[in-house]
ZAMARGU-4260 file (C-alpha; in steps of 0.2 Angstrom, whole numbers, plus 5000, padded with zeros to 4 digits):
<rodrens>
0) 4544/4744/5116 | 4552/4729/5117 | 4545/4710/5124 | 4548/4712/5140 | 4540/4729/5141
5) 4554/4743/5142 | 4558/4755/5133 | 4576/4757/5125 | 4589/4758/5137 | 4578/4743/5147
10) 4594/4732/5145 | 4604/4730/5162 | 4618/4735/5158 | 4630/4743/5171 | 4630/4760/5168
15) 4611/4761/5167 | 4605/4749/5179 | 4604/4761/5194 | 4600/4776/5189 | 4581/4773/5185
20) 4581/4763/5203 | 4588/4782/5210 | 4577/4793/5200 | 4561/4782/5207 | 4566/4781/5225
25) 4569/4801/5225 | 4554/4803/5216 | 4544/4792/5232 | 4552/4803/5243 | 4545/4818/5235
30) 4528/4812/5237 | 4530/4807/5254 | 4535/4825/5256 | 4518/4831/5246 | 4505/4817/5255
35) 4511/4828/5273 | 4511/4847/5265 | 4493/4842/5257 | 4487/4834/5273 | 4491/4850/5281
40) 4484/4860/5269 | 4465/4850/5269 | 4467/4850/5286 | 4468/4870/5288 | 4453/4872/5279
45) 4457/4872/5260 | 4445/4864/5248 | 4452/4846/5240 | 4447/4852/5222 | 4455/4869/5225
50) 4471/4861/5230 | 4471/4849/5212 | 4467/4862/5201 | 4482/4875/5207 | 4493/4860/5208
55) 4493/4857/5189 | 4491/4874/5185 | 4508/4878/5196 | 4515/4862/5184 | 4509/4868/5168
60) 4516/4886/5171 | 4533/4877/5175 | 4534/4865/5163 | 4530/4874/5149 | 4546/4886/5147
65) 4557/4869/5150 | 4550/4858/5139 | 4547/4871/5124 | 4567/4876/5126 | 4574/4860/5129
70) 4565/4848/5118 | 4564/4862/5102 | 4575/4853/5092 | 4572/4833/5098 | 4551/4835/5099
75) 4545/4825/5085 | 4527/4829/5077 | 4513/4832/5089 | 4499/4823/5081 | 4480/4819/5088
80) 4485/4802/5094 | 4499/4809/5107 | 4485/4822/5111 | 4472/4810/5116 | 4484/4798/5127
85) 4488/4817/5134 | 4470/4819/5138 | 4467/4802/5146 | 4484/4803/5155 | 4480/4820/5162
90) 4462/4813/5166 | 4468/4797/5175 | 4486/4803/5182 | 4480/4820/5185 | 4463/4828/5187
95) 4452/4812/5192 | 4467/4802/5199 | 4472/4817/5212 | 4455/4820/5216 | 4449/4803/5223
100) 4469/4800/5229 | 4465/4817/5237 | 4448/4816/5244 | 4456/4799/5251 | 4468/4806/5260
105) 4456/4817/5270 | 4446/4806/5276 | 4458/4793/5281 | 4476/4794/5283 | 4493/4800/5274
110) 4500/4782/5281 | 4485/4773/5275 | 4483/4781/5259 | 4502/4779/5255 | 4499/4758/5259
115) 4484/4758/5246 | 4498/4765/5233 | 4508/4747/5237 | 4494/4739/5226 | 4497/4747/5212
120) 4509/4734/5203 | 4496/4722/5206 | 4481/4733/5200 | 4492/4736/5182 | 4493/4718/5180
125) 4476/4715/5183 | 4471/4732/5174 | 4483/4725/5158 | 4476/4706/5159 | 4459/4715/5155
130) 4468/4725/5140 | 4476/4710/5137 | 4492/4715/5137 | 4496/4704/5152 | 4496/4684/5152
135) 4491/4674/5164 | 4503/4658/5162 | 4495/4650/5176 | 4505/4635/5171 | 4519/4643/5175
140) 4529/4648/5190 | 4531/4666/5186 | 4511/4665/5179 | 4508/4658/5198 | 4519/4672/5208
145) 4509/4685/5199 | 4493/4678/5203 | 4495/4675/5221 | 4506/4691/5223 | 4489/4700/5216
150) 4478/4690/5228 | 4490/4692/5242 | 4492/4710/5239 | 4473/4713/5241 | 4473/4703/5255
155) 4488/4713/5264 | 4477/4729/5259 | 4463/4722/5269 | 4473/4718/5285 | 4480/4735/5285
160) 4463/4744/5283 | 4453/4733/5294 | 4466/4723/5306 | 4474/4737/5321 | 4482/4728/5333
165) 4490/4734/5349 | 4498/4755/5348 | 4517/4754/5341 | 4526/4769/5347 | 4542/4771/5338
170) 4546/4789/5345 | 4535/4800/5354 | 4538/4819/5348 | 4524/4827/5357 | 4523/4835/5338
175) 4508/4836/5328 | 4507/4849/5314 | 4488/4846/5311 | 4485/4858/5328 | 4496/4870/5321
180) 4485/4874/5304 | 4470/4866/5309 | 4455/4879/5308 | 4441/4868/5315 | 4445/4860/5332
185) 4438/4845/5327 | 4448/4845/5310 | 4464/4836/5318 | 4457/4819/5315 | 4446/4820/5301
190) 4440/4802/5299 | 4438/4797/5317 | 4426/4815/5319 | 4416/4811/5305 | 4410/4793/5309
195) 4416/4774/5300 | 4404/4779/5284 | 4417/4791/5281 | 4434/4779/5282 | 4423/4767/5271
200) 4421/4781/5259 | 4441/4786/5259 | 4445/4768/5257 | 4433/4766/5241 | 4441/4782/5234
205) 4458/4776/5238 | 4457/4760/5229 | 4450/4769/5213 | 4465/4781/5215 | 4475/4765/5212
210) 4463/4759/5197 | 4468/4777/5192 | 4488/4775/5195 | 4489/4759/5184 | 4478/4767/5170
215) 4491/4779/5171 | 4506/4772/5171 | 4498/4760/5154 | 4495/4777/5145 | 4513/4782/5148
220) 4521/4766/5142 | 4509/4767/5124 | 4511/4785/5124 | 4533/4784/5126 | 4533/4773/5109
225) 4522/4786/5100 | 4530/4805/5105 | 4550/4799/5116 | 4550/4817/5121 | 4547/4816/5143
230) 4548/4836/5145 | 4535/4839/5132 | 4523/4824/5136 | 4524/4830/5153 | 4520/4847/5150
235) 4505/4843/5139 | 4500/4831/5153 | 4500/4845/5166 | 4494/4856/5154 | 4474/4844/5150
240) 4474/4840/5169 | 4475/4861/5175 | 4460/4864/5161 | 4450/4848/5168 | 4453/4850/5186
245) 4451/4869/5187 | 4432/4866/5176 | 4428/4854/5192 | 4434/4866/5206 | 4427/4881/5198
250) 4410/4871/5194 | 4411/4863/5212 | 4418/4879/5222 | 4413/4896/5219 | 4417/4903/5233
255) 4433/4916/5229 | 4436/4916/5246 | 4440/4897/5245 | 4453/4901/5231 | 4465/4916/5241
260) 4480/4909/5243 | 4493/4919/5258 | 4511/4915/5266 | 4505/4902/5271 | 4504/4881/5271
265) 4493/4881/5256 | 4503/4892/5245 | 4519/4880/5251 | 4508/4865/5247 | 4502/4869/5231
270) 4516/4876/5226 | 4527/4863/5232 | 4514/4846/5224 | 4515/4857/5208 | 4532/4862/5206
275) 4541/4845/5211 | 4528/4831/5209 | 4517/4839/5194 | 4533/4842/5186 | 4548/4835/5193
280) 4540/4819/5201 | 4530/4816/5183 | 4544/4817/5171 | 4553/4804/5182 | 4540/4793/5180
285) 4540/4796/5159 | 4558/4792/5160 | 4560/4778/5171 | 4545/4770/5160 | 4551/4776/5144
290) 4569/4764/5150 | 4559/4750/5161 | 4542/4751/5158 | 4528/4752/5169 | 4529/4737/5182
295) 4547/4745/5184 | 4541/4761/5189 | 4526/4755/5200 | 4539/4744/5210 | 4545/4758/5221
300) 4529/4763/5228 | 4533/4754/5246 | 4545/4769/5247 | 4530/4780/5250 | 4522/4769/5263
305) 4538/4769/5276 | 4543/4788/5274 | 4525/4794/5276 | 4522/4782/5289 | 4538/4788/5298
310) 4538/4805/5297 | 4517/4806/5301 | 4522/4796/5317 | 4533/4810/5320 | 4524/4827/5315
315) 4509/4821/5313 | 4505/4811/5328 | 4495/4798/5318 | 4494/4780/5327 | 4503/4768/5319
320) 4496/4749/5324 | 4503/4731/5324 | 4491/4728/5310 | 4499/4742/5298 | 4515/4736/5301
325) 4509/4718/5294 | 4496/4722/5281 | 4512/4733/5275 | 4523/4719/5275 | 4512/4707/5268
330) 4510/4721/5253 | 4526/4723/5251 | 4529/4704/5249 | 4516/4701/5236 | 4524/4718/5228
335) 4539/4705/5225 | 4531/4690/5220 | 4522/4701/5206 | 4539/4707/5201 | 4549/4692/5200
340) 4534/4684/5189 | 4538/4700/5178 | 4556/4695/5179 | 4557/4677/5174 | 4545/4682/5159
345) 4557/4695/5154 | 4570/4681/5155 | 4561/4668/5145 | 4555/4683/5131 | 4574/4687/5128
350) 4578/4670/5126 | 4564/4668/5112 | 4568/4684/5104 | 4582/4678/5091 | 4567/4664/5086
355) 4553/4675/5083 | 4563/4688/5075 | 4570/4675/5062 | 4565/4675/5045 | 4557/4657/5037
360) 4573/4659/5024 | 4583/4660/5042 | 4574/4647/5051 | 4576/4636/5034 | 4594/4638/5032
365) 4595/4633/5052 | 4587/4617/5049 | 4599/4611/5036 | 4614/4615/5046 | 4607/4606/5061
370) 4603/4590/5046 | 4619/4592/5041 | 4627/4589/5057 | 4617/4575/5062 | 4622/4567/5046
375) 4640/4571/5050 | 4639/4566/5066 | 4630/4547/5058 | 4644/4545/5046 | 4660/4547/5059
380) 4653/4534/5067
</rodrens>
């Protein structure tokens, strides 16, 4: 990886510059899609574990006849390094991450849980200040806009969570899906039935679930350097988070009646969080951090937060408040501050680049020419 923290291909050049910014909008998209389909499928009943462990076992099972057959003749040398950041990758973006991200979402909201994924940017910075592959340059304008972008981010998370406001109806469907798969009556809100000690817990889970993301998203940026091969990486991934999270359901559930699966919303849901976002959705995010690195990657999430929070208005029948609509623009603000800090010291890294890459011979023979034009410059006049 280069200084400023991408990949190869992480120059802007023209042809290159937008496709990553396509492949990590599409990819939000397709998690606002699984964040509904999974609320569904909680909410009809299935078992949180149940759903993560089938989820990777669906992404293992499809990503292991692409990756084999397409990266056969590019895949270099699997060694017990790559294996390991595997392992952790499948522990922190798969098995423990989806969990609490999971568990989250039931007991809160798709919208709310989609606004705690706007802090991730700011969590990898402070998650990579701790590993210290982050400075913080207070001294420094961009060093300043990633401090107060963190703060302000957490601060936007708060408001969101704790701040509601007067009702905002944007359109009034008379739709709301939970009824249509809920088994329990009292099911179709499951945080407001369950009492505030149960929102407290899903916002706990749901900001571990980000500590999770940013670990995540680390491991992928050290693990692309190591073994360039997405399909393969992705397919190993899927394949350490189906072992680990099938253990936890199986050890948590025992119920077979739990595990059936039918024609039904669980098998799409599954099926679909498997498929496209254990799959698809992952191999995006290897790519795209592979060419930008991770703070790249990590700035799309705010794409999440308006589709699920547009869409659960409409099928859902979830309230959305004034405070939601602040806390998420004051998110998505901080979001920006963060990346323009990470801009300016990609800028300044470039411009150092030829310097710290000079050998002394180099950095001698630079010297004397610049004495020699002095001395030129003396004489003449």
């Amino acid at each position: 990886m280069n200084k400023n923290g991408c990949g190869p291909g992480g120059k802007n050049g023209d042809g290159g510059a937008w496709k990553p910014a396509v492949m990590m909008i599409a990819g939000q998209v397709m998690l606002s899609g699984m964040n509904i389909l999974l609320k569904l499928a909680a909410n009809d009943g299935m078992d949180s574990r149940v759903i993560v462990a089938y989820r990777f076992v669906f992404g293992a099972v499809f990503m292991a006849p692409i990756s084999f057959f397409s990266e056969r003749k590019s895949r270099p040398k699997l060694t017990w390094k790559v294996f390991f950041y595997a392992c952790l990758a499948g522990l922190f973006g798969g098995s423990l991450g989806q969990n609490l991200y999971l568990q989250s979402l039931v007991l809160t909201s798709a919208t709310f849980v989609s606004a705690m994924l706007n802090l991730v940017p700011a969590v990898t910075f402070l998650v990579a200040l701790c590993f210290r592959l982050e400075k913080l340059g207070w001294k420094t304008a961009a060093g300043k806009a990633k401090m107060l972008g963190t703060i302000l981010g957490i601060g936007g998370a708060m408001v969101f969570t704790f701040y509601k406001g007067p009702d905002v109806t944007i359109w009034d469907t008379k739709l709301n899906l939970l009824e249509l798969t809920s088994s329990h009556h009292s099911a179709t809100k499951p945080a407001a039935a369950g009492g505030d000690h149960k929102l407290v817990i899903g916002i706990i889970l749901g900001l571990l679930s980000c500590v999770s993301y940013s670990l995540w998203l680390i491991i992928q940026a050290r693990a692309s350097a190591d073994y360039p091969a997405p399909l393969s990486f992705t397919g190993l991934m899927n394949f350490t988070s189906a072992v680990s999270s099938a253990l936890y359901a199986v050890c948590m559930q025992r119920d077979p009646s739990e595990w059936k699966l039918g024609w039904n919303i669980r098998l799409l849901a599954v099926a679909y969080s498997g498929f496209v976002c254990s799959a698809v959705l992952f191999t995006i995010v290897a790519v795209v951090v592979r060419m930008k690195g991770p703070t790249f990657a990590a700035v799309f999430n705010p794409c999440v937060l308006v589709v699920t929070g547009l869409v659960s208005s409409l099928v859902l029948e979830e309230d959305l408040f004034l405070g939601n609509l602040l806390g998420g623009l004051i998110i998505i603000i901080s979001l920006y501050m963060v990346l323009w800090g990470k801009k300016k010291e990609a800028e300044k890294s470039n411009k150092l680049v030829p310097i710290e890459n000079a050998t002394p011979p180099d950095l001698e023979m630079q010297e004397k020419e610049e004495v020699d034009k002095k001395n030129r410059s003396t004489t003449n006049v």
